[in-house]
C-alpha positions, 0 to 999 in steps of 0.5 A: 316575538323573536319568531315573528321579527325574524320574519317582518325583518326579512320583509321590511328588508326587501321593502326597503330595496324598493325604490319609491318610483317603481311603485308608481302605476305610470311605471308599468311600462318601465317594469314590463320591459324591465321583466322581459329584458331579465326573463327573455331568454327562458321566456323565449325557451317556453314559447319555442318548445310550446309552439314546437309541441302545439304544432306538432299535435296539430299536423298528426292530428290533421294527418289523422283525421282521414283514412280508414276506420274513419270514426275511429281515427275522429275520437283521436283526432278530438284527443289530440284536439284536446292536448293542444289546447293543454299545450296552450295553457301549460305554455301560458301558466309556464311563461308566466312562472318562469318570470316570477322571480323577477317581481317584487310582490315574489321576492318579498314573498320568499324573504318571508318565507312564502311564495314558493311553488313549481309549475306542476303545483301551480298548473294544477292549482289553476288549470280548471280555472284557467281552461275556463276562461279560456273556453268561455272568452274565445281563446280556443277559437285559435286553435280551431282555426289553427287546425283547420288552416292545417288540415287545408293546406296539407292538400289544398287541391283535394278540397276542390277535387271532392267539390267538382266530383260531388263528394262530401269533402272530410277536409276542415271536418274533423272535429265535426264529424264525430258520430252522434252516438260514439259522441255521447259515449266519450262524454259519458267517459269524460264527465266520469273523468273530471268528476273524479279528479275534480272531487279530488282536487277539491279535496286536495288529493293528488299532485295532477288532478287538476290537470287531469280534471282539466283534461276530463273538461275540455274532452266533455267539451269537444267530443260534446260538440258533434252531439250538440250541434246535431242537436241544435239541428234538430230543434232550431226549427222546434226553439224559433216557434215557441211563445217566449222566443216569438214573443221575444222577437215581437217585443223588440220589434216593436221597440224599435219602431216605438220607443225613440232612440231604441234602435239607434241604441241597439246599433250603437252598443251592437257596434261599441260592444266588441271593441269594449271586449278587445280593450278591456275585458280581454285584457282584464280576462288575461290578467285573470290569468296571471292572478291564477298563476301568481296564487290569489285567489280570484275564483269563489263568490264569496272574495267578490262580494265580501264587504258590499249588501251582497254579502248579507244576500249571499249570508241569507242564501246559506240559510236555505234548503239545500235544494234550493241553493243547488238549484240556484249554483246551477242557474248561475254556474255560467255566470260566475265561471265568466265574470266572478274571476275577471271581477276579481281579478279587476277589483285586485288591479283597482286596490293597485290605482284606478290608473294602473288598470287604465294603463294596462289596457292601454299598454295591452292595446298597444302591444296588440296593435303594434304586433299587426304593423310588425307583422305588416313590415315582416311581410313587406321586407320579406315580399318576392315576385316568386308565386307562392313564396309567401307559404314559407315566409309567412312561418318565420313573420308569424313566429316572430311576431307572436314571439314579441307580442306573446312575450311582452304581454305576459310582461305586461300582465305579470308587471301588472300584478307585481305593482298592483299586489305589492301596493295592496300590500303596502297599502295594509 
């Protein structure tokens, strides 16, 4: 007994800090700059150094991808390709680590004796999970395009000069360019890789073998590319003839002629669609993020449906053949890495207030929107009659403006689950 007051006491203390009004999901845009105002400047620390190394992996990657022993110099390329996108996840889950102690979910955690990680431990924790979302919804495009914009503008004319003299340009090339055979090679490499260290991060073994797992799974991925794509190729051709896929086309064409009101539909969620992306399931898949990092859990199928009919489903599942639940963890493997975390991760936000994540988006359209008009005034107050000034004045606008808007963001998504555990908890 003594034991277990000695730990509610310290709790109840920090609890008892809390003022009632900060628990209120309308101050979620007090809190973020409460956050960002106590946290700037190792804030502002993360996001330079990380920036500093991404664009320096970039540039030799860029410098590396023409020469001799060309092939050579492409499976470099596509490893430093994959450092980048490292960089970028380390960059996130370490802005948002330093801002831990800022939250009152954290402090009340430390008061009870929990709650105490350093960033390798989280990183490793939540580096698969995270390289994950960050495959599947897009934000590696980013980086592509990063390192494409690079390798043009290191020098611009000779993009042009192999056009007019009928050379196939290797400008923008590469991570494309990859032979298909030495491909295959390094994804044989790569899956043995995160095979390994993925089974010993399942077991907890090793301080980084999440991280290197992730290394391993964002390798398979990229050096995949060029074999994929040659691929694709050669069996589009093959896939656009067979009886499900014409069959396919024919149904929806009659649809559209038939069925009243079906094209219009099409039209109308084909056009509602992205902005439904950008406004919620974007920000729903950076919350994500912030939950990995902050240590809930967000990533089994069991935490999902626990509570609802699917739970007896999943309970009747277990009972069968262990062919038959491989099979079936296979055929939905895409489905649960894409939408078990974010489902997750909304249903923490909901315990928190149906407003608070209404709030959230919001905020986060917002912050986004507003970074386009600050990038606009950037460039207007610093325009010239000079020609091509603006490749210098570019860098300093676009560092400054991913600077705010990176910086309140990963405010915003921190403050978010500041208010949405700790009301959870209060709430139990």
């Amino acid at each position: 007994m003594s034991g277990t007051s000695a730990l509610v006491a310290p709790r109840q203390a920090a609890e008892s800090r809390t003022r009632p009004w900060m628990l209120s999901p309308y101050s979620l845009p007090l809190h973020m700059l409460r956050i960002a105002g106590s946290c700037a400047l190792p804030l502002i620390m993360w996001f330079a150094l990380g920036r500093v190394v991404r664009w320096g992996l970039l540039l030799l990657a860029a410098t590396v991808s023409h020469g001799s022993w060309y092939q050579a110099r492409l499976i470099l390329t596509v490893f430093l390709f994959t450092l980048v996108v490292m960089t970028s996840l380390a960059t996130t889950a370490g802005m948002l680590h330093v801002i831990r102690g800022a939250l009152m979910e954290t402090r009340a955690r430390r008061a009870a004796g929990e709650g105490r990680e350093g960033i390798f431990g989280a990183l490793n924790r939540t580096a698969l999970l995270f390289a994950g979302i960050y495959m599947t919804w897009g934000f590696v495009q980013q980086d592509v395009t990063d390192l494409m914009n690079i390798d043009l503008f290191r020098k611009p004319d000779v993009f042009f000069t192999d056009a007019f003299s009928g050379q196939n340009s290797q400008v923008m090339a590469g991570l494309i360019n990859l032979d298909v055979t030495i491909s295959l090679v390094a994804m044989v490499l790569a899956y043995v890789l995160k095979t390994i260290f993925g089974r010993r991060h399942e077991a907890s073994e090793g301080r980084f073998s999440g991280i290197v797992a992730t290394f391993g799974e964002l390798a398979f991925v990229f050096y995949g590319l060029n074999a994929v794509g040659a691929a694709v190729d050669t069996r589009a051709g093959w896939v656009g003839t067979r009886t499900a896929v014409a069959a396919l086309k024919e149904w929806r064409t009659n649809a559209e002629a038939n069925v009243p009101g079906f094209a219009v539909f099409s039209e109308f969620l084909g056009n509602v669609w992205p902005y439904v992306v950008e406004a919620l399931i974007l920000p729903l898949a950076w919350l994500t993020v912030g939950v990995l990092v902050y240590g809930a859990y967000v990533e089994d199928t069991e935490t999902t449906i626990r509570g609802t009919r699917l739970e007896t489903v999943a309970a009747r599942m277990q009972q069968t053949h262990t062919l038959t639940r491989r099979a079936a963890a296979r055929l939905t493997a895409g489905w649960t890495e894409r939408w078990i975390p974010l489902i997750n991760a909304f249903r923490l936000t909901i315990r928190g207030g149906a407003p608070l994540f209404g709030l959230f988006a919001l905020c986060y359209v917002g912050l986004h929107v507003g970074s386009d008009y600050l990038g606009r005034a950037g460039r207007y107050l610093m325009a010239s009659d000079r020609p091509y000034l603006w490749f210098v004045t570019d860098v300093p606008v676009e560092f400054v403006t991913d600077l705010v808007t990176t910086t309140l963001t990963m405010c915003l998504i921190a403050a978010t689950f500041d208010l949405a555990a700790t009301r959870s908890r209060l709430g139990r």
